[in-house]
N, C-alpha and C positions, 0 to 999 in steps of 0.2 A: 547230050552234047550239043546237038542243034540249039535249044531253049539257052541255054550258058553262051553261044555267040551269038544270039539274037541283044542277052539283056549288054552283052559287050560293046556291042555294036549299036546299042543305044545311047549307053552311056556316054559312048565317046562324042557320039552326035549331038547330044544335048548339052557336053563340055565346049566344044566348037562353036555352036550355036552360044552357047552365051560370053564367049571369047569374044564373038564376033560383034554380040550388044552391047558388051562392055567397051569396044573399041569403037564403036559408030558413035555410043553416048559422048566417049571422050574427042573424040572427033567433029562433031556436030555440035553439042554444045554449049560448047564456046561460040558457037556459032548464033547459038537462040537466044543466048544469053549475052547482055551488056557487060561483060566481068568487074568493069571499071563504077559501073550504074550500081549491079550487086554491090560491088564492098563498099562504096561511098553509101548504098542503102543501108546494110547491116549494122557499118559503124552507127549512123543516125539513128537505127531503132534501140541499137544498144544501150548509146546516151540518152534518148529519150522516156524508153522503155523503166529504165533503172534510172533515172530520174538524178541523173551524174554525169561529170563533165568527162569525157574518155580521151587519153593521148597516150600514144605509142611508139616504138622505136620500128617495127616492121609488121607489115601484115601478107598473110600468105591465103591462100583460096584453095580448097582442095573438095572437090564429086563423090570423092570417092574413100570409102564407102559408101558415106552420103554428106552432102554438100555441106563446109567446114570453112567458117571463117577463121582463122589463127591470129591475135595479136600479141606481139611477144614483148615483152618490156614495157607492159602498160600502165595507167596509172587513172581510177575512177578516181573524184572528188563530189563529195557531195556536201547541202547545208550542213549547215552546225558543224563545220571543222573536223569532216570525217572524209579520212585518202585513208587510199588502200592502192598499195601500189604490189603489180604480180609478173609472174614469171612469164604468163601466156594465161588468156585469155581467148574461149572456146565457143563460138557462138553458133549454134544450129537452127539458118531458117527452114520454115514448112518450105518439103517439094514443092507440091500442090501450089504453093502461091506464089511460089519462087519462078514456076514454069509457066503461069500466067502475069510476071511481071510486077508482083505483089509481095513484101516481103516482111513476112510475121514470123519472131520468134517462138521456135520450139524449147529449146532448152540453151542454157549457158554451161560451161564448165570453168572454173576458175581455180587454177596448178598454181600453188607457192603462192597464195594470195598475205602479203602484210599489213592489217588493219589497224590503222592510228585514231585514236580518237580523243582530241585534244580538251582538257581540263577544264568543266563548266558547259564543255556541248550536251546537248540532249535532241530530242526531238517529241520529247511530252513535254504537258502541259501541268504537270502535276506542282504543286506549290514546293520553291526550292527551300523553304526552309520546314519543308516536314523532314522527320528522320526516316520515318514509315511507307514502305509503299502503298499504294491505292489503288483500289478497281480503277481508277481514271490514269493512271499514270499505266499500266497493261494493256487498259483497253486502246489509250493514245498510241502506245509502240503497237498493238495490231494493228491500229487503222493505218500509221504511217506507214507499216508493210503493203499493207493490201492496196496502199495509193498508190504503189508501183503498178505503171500499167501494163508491164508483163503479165503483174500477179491478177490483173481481173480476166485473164484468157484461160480460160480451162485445159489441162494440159500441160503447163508450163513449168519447166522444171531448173531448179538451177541445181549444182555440183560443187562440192567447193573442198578441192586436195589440198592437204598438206600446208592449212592455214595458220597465219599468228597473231593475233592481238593483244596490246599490251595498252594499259593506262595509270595512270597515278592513281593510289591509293590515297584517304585520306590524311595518312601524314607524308604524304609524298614520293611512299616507293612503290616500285613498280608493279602493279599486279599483269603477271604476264601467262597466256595460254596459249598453248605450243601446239604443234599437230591437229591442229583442227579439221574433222572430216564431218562433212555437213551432207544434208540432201533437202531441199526445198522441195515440196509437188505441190502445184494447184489441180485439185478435180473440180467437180461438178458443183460441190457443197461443201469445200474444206479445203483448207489449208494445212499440210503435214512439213511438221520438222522433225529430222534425225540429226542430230549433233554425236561426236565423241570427241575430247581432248585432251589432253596433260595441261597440269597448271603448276607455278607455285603458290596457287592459293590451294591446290589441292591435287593427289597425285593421278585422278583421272577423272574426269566430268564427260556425262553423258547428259542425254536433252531427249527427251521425246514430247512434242507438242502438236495439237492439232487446232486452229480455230473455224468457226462457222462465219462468212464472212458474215452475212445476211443479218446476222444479228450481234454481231462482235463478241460470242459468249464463247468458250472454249476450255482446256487442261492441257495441265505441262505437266510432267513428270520429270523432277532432276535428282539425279545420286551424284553426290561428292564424297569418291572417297580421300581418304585422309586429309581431309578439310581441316584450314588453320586458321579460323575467324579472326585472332589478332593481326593479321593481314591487313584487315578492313580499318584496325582502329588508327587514329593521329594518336603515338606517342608522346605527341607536345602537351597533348588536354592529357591522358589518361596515366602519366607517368608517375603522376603523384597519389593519383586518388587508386590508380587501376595498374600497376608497374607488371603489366604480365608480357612474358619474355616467349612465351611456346605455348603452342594451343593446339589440339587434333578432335577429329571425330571421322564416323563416316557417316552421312547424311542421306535421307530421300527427304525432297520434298514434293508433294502435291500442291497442285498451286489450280483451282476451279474459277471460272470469272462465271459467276453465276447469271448476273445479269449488268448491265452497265454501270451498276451502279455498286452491286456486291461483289467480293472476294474473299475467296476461303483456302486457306493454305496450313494444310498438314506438314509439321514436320516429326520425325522421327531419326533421331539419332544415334548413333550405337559408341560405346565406349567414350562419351565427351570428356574431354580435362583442358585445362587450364594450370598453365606454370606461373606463378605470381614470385617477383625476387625484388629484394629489397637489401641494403647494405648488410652482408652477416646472416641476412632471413631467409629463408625459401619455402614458399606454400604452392603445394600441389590440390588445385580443385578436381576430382575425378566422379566419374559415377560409368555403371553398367548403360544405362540406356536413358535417352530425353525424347518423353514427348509434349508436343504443345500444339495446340490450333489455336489460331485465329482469323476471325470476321470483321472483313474490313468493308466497312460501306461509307457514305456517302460523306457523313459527318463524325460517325464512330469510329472507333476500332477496339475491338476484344480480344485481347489473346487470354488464353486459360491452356493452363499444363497440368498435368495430375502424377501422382509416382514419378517423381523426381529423388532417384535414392542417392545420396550422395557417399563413395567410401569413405572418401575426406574432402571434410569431417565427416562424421559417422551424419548423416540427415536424411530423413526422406519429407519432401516439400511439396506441396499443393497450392493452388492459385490462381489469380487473372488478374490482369490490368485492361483497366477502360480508360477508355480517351476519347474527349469529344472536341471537334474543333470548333464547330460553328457557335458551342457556348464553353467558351475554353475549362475542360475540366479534365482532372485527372485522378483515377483511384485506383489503387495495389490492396489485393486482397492477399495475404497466405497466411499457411495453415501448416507449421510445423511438426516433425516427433521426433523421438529418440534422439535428440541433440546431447551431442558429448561439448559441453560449454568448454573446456578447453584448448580443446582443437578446433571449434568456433574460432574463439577468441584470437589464437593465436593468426588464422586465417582471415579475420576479419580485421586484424589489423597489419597485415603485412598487404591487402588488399587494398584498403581504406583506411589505414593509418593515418590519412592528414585530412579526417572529416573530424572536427571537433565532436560532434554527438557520439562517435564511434568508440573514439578516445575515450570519452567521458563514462559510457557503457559498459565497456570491457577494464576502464580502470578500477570500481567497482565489482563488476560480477569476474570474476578470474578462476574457478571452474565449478564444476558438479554433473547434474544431468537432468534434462528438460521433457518432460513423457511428452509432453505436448504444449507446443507456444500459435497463438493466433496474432496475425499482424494486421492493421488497418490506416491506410495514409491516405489521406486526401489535399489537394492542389489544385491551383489554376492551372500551373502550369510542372515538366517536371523536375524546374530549380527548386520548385516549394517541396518535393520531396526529400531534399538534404537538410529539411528543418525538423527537429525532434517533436516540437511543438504541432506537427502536424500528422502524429501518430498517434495509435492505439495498440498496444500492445499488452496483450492477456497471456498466461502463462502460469506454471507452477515448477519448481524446483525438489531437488533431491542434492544430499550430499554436494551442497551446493558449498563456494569458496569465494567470501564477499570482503573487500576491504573498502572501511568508511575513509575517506579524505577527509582530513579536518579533527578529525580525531582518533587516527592512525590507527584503528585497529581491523585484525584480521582474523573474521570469524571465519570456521569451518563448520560442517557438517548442515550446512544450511538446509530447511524444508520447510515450505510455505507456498502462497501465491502472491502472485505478483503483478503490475500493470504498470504502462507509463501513457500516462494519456497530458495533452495539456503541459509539454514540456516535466512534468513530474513521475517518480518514481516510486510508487505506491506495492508495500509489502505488507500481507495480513497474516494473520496465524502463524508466526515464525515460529520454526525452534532453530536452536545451534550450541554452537558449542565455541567458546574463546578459550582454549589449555584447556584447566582441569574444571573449567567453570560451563555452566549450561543455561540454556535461554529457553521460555518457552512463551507462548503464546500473544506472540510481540508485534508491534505494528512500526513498519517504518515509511516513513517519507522522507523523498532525497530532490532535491531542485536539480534539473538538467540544464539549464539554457543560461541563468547568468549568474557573477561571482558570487552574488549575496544572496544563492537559492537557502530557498526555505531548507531545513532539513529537523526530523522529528523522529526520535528512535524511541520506545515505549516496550519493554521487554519482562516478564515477569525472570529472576534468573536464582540459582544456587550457584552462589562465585566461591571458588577460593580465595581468601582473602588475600593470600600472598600477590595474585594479580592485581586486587585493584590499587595499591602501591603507585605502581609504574603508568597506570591510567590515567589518575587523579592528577599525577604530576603533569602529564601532556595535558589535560582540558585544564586546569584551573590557574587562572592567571596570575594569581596572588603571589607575590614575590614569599611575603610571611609565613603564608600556609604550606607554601612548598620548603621551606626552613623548617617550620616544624615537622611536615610531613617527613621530613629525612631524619631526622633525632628517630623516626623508626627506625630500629637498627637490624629488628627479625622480627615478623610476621608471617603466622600462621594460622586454620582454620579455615570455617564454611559460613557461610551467611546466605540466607533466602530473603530476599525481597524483591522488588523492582528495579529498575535502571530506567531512566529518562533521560534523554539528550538531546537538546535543541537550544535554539530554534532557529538559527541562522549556522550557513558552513564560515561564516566569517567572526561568526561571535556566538559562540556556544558556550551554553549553559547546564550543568550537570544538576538532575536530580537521581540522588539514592536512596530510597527507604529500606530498610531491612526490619522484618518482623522475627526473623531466627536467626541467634549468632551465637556459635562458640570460639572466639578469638584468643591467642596466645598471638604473646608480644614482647619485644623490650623495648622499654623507651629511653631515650639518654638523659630525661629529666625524672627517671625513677628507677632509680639503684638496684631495683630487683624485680623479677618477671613480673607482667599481667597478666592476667585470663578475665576475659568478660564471657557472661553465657548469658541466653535469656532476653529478654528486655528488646527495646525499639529503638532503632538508628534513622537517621536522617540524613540524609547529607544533599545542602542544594546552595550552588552558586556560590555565596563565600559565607557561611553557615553550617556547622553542625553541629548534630545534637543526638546526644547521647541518652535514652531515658528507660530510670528502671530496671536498670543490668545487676546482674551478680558479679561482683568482682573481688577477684583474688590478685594480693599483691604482695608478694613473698610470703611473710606469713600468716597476715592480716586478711579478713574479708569483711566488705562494703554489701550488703544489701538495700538494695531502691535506690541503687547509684544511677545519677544523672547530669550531662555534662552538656553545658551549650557553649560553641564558640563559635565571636562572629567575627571575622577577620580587617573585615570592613569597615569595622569602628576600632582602630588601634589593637584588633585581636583582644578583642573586648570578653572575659572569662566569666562564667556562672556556673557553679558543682554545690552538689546538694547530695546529700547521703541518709539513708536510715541504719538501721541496728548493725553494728560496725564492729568486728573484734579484730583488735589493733598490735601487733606482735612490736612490744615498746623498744627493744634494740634497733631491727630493722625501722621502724621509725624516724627512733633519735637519729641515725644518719641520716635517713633523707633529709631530716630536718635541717641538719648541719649544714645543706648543699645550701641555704636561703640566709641571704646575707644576715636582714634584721635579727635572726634566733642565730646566729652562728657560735661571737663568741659565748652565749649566755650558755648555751646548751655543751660547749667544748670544758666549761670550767665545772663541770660537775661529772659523773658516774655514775650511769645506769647499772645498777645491780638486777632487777629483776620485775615479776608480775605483769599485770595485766590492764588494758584500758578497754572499754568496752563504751562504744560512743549511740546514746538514744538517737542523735540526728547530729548534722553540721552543714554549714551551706558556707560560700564562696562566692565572691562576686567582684571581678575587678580586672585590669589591663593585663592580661596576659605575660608580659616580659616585665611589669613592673610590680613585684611583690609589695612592694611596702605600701602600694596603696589597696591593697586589699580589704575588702570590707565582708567578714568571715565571723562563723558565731558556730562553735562545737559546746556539744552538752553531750554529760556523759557519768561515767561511772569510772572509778581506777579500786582496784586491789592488789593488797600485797606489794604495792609498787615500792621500788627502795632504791634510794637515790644518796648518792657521799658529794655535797657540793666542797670542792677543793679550799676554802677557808674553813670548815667544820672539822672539830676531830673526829664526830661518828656521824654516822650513815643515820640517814632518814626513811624512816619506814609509813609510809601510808596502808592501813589496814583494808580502807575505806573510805570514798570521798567521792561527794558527787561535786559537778564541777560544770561551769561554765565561764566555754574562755571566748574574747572580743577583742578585736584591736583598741588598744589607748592611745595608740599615737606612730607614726611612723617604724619606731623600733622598739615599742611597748606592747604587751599581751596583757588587759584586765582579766580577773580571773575572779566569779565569785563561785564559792568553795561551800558546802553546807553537808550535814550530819558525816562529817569527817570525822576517821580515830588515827591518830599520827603517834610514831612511836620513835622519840630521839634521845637515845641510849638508854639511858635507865627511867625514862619520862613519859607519862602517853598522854596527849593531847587528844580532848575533843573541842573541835571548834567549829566555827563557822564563822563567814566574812570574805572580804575583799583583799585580792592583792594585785601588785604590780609588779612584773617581770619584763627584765630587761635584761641587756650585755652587764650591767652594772650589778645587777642582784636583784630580790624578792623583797620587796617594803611592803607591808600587809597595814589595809588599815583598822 
C-alpha cells in the first residue's frame, strides 16, 4: 500500500513538473526568440530550399509540440511553368538551430497540394523529339531533385497529403492523378520515394524509388493498376492507322539507372488488351500476360519481349527492336506461331486498315493458318518502317485462303512457303485447291509496292474443265475468243497440265498446257456432243492448240485430231485429222449449217453407209468458211444417196476419194477404184468432179 502512494505521488510530481516546462517554454520563448526573424527566416529557406517562388494568404507559428510554421493558402512556383498551389503548407525547422538563431529545415508537409504543369515544360535535357525515354533524361530529373538544397542535408523529409496533378495528354486531354500521398527522405547515401494515387490513366499507382546521389545510379519500382495506355496516344495521328477506343492492363515496371549512361526497364504486364473500332468493325487485341525489356544507353536502345501470347488473334510473338540514334538506324526483328490468318486479318485491318501495304496483304492472303512466320525490317528511320520494300518476311501456310487481284480468283486450301522481301511476294511449293480443281507444286510471285507489279503464277494443276470456262473469260482480252468461248454451251471433265500466269497485274498473260484430258462438251458450231481424250493442249495469250486427241462427235470419231487457233490474226483456223470414221447423217447436217454446201447438200438424200477419212486438214479464217483451204482423203461404202432430179438413188459400193476447194462455193473431188450402183447400172470409174449448189459436172 505504501509502495502504490509512493509511485502516485510520483507521478503526479513529474506531471506538475513538466506542466510547469511546458508553461516556462511557452512563456520564455517568445522571449529567445525573434518570432517576426523566425517566420521571415522559414519563409526564406522554404523558397530557397525548394528552389520556388512562395506566397500566401496567412501564416501562423506554433512550439508546440514542436516548432511549426503554418502557411495556409499558398502557392510555390517554380522554372519551367510548374505551380502548385495548397491548402497549407507545414514547415519544421531543426530545434537545435532554431535555439542558436540558425534556421535549417527538418522536414516540410504539404495538405491539398494542386500540381500544374504547363505543356512543353520539363526540366531535362533529353532530346525533345525522341519518343523514347533515356538514362540522360532520369538521370537529368534525379539531378534536378537532388539540386534542391533541402535534398543535399541529410534528414530531410518532405510529406505530401492528399495531392493532384494533372497535364495534357498527347492529344490534349487530361491526364489527371488524384489523391496523391508521397514521402520524400534524404539519409546519409540515398534518396527514398514512396508515392500512392488514383488516376485516370490508371485506377491506382504506386511508386517506390530510391537514388544514390553520389553517383546518380538508382531503381524505381511502379505497379499500375488498371492501366489505359490509349490515354497517352494523340487521336488526331492514331485515328486512322491505330482507331483504338479502350485499353487496360495491370503493370509493374522496373526501371534500374545502371550507370549514367545505361537504363534497363522491365516491364510485365498481366491481362493487356486493346479495343480497336472502326465504322461497322470492332477488334479486340487481348493476351494473358506481357513481357519486354529494354536497354537504353547512350546512343542505342533494345527492347526485346518473348511469349507474347495473344487470344485475339490466336498468336504467340517473340522480338526486339534497336534503335540507334547517333547513326540513325532502326530494326524490328519477330518471330511468330500459331497465327489464325483470319482473325489476323480481320484485326489487322480494322487496326491499320489505311496503310496501303496492309491492304495490299490481307487483300490477298484472307485466311488459313501460319505454324510459324519470321519478320525483318530495317530503316533509317521509323517512317521507313511503313514501307513494304523494307521488309523480310519468311513463313509457311496451311489451309490457307488467297485471292489473286487481277485475275480474280479465289484459291483455297493453300500449303506452301512463302516470303516477301524487296517489296515482292514470293510463294514456292504451293498446293491448293480452286472448286473441284487442285494445284500442286506451284511457284508464285506477286508485286507489293506499285500498279504495274510484276506478278508470276506457275502451278502444276488437275482442273475440272467446267471451271476453266469462267477463267479464260476474265484473263483473255480478245473480244473474238470470248464469242467463241461462249458458243460453249456445256462443259465437262479433268485435264492435268500446268497453269502460268503473268507477268504483269496490269496486263496478264495466260499459259495452259495440259498433257491429260478427258473433256465432254457442246459447242453451238457442232450439232452434236464432243468428247476429246488423250492428246496435248496448249493454251497461251491469243493461241490455242489442240494436238493429237481422240475425239468423238456424235457418231463419228477423229483420231490424231489437232486444232490451232490464233485469234490474233482474224481468228486465223488450222485442223488436221487422221483415221476418221465419219457417221454420214450426222455429218450431212452439220454440213448443212455452212453456207457454200448448204443448198447443194439440201437437194439430195442421204440413205445410208459409211465414210472413213485416211487424213484431212483445214486451214483458214475462222468466221469465214468459204475461204477455206482444206483437203479430206478417204474411203466411202455402201454410201447411198437420191439427188432430187434423179429417179433412183445412187449407191456407192466403194470409192476412194479426194476432196479440195475449187472455188468459193465449189468442192473438186478426185474419185478412183470406185464401184457406183444407179438403178439397174453399176459403174466403175475414176476421175474428177465438181460439186456445187448447182449440181455434179465430172470431167
Amino acid at each position: 500500500m505504501r509502495f502504490l502512494k509512493k509511485i502516485v505521488a510520483w507521478t503526479a510530481a513529474m506531471t506538475a513538473g513538466l506542466f510547469v516546462l511546458v508553461l516556462l517554454v511557452i512563456l520564455i520563448l517568445p522571449q529567445l526568440v525573434n518570432l517576426e526573424a523566425v517566420k521571415q527566416g522559414i519563409l526564406d529557406t522554404v523558397s530557397s530550399e525548394t528552389g520556388s517562388q512562395l506566397t500566401y494568404n496567412r501564416v501562423e507559428i506554433l512550439y508546440l509540440p514542436r516548432p511549426t510554421v503554418t502557411l495556409e493558402q499558398a502557392t510555390l512556383s517554380a522554372p519551367g511553368d510548374f505551380k502548385c498551389s495548397l491548402s497549407a503548407l507545414r514547415a519544421y525547422p531543426e530545434i537545435a538551430g532554431l535555439l542558436k538563431g540558425q534556421i535549417r529545415l527538418a522536414a516540410l508537409q504539404i495538405e491539398n497540394p494542386r500540381f500544374i504543369l504547363q505543356p512543353g515544360s520539363g526540366t531535362g535535357t533529353a532530346d525533345k523529339e525522341s519518343t523514347l525515354i533515356s538514362a540522360e533524361t532520369v538521370r537529368s530529373a534525379a539531378a534536378y531533385l537532388l539540386a534542391i538544397p533541402a535534398f543535399q542535408s541529410s534528414g530531410f523529409r518532405i510529406r505530401i497529403k492528399n495531392g493532384q496533378f494533372s497535364t495534357p495528354s498527347a492529344g490534349g486531354a487530361q491526364i489527371e492523378f488524384r489523391s496523391i500521398n508521397a514521402r520524400v527522405h534524404r539519409t546519409a547515401d540515398k534518396l527514398r520515394v514512396k508515392l500512392n494515387c488514383t488516376s485516370n490513366l490508371g485506377r491506382r499507382v504506386t511508386l517506390s524509388a530510391q537514388v544514390i546521389p553520389d553517383s546518380l545510379t538508382g531503381i524505381a519500382a511502379i505497379r499500375v493498376m488498371g492501366f489505359r495506355p490509349h490515354m497517352l496516344l494523340d487521336p488526331r495521328q492514331t485515328r486512322h492507322f491505330f482507331p483504338v477506343v479502350d485499353s487496360g492492363a495491370d503493370i509493374d515496371l522496373k526501371l534500374q539507372l545502371e550507370t549514367a549512361r545505361r537504363l534497363r526497364i522491365a516491364l510485365n504486364a498481366e491481362n493487356p488488351f486493346m479495343r480497336f473500332q472502326r465504322p461497322g468493325v470492332e477488334t479486340v487485341l487481348k493476351s494473358k500476360s506481357l513481357k519486354a525489356v529494354a536497354s537504353i544507353r547512350e546512343d542505342t536502345t533494345v527492347i526485346s519481349f518473348s511469349d507474347l501470347r495473344l487470344d485475339q488473334p490466336g498468336l504467340q510473338v517473340s522480338g526486339s527492336l534497336f534503335l540507334n540514334r547517333s547513326d540513325p538506324e532502326i530494326r524490328l526483328d519477330l518471330s511468330a506461331a500459331g497465327i489464325d490468318v483470319a482473325a489476323l486479318r480481320q484485326a489487322a485491318l480494322t487496326v491499320m486498315g489505311q496503310d496501303k501495304t496492309v491492304r495490299e496483304i490481307f487483300t490477298i492472303i484472307t485466311g488459313g493458318h501460319v505454324p510459324i512466320i519470321t519478320v525483318h525490317a530495317r530503316g533509317k528511320s521509323a517512317a521507313d518502317l511503313s514501307h513494304v520494300e523494307n521488309y523480310i518476311i519468311r513463313g509457311n501456310i496451311s489451309g490457307g485462303d488467297i485471292f489473286i487481284p487481277g485475275v480474280t480468283l479465289e484459291i483455297s486450301k493453300v500449303r506452301g512457303e512463302a516470303s516477301i522481301a524487296d517489296g515482292l511476294l514470293q510463294g514456292t511449293n504451293i498446293s491448293a485447291q480452286l472448286g473441284n480443281s487442285s494445284g500442286k507444286n506451284g511457284e508464285l510471285t506477286l508485286g507489293l509496292v506499285s500498279p504495274d507489279a510484276p506478278f508470276h503464277l506457275d502451278i502444276e494443276t488437275r482442273a475440272d474443265v467446267a471451271q476453266i470456262q469462267p477463267i479464260l473469260m476474265r484473263l483473255v482480252d480478245s473480244e473474238s475468243f470470248k464469242n467463241e468461248l461462249e458458243k460453249v454451251v456445256y462443259l465437262s471433265g479433268t485435264a492435268e497440265g500446268r497453269l502460268v500466269i503473268g507477268d504483269q497485274l496490269d496486263d496478264l498473260q495466260v499459259t495452259a498446257s495440259v498433257t491429260s484430258a478427258h473433256v465432254f462438251a457442246d459447242y453451238a458450231r457442232i450439232p452434236h456432243p464432243v468428247v476429246l481424250s488423250g492428246g496435248r493442249y496448249l493454251f497461251h495469250s491469243t493461241r490455242c492448240v489442240v494436238d493429237q486427241v481422240t475425239a468423238r462427235i456424235g457418231g463419228s470419231e477423229v483420231q490424231n485430231l489437232s486444232i490451232g487457233l490464233d485469234w490474233s490474226q482474224n481468228g486465223n483456223l488450222t485442223v488436221s485429222g487422221g483415221n476418221t470414221q465419219l457417221d454420214v447423217p450426222e455429218l450431212v447436217d452439220w454440213l448443212e449449217t455452212f453456207g457454200p454446201l448448204q443448198s447443194g447438200l439440201q437437194s439430195m438424200r442421204f440413205l445410208g453407209g459409211s465414210v472413213t477419212l485416211a487424213g484431212f486438214g483445214i486451214k483458214g479464217p475462222l468466221h469465214k468458211a468459204h475461204l477455206w483451204q482444206y483437203e479430206f482423203s478417204g474411203e466411202a461404202q455402201r454410201l447411198g444417196f437420191h439427188p432430187k432430179p434423179l429417179a433412183d438413188a445412187v449407191w456407192v459400193d466403194t470409192a476412194r476419194f479426194v476432196a479440195q476447194p475449187a472455188g468459193a462455193s465449189e468442192i473438186r473431188m478426185r474419185v478412183t477404184e470406185s464401184r457406183i450402183r444407179w438403178g439397174d447400172s453399176t459403174i466403175q470409174l475414176s476421175g474428177n468432179a465438181r460439186v456445187s449448189a448447182k449440181g455434179a459436172d465430172l470431167d
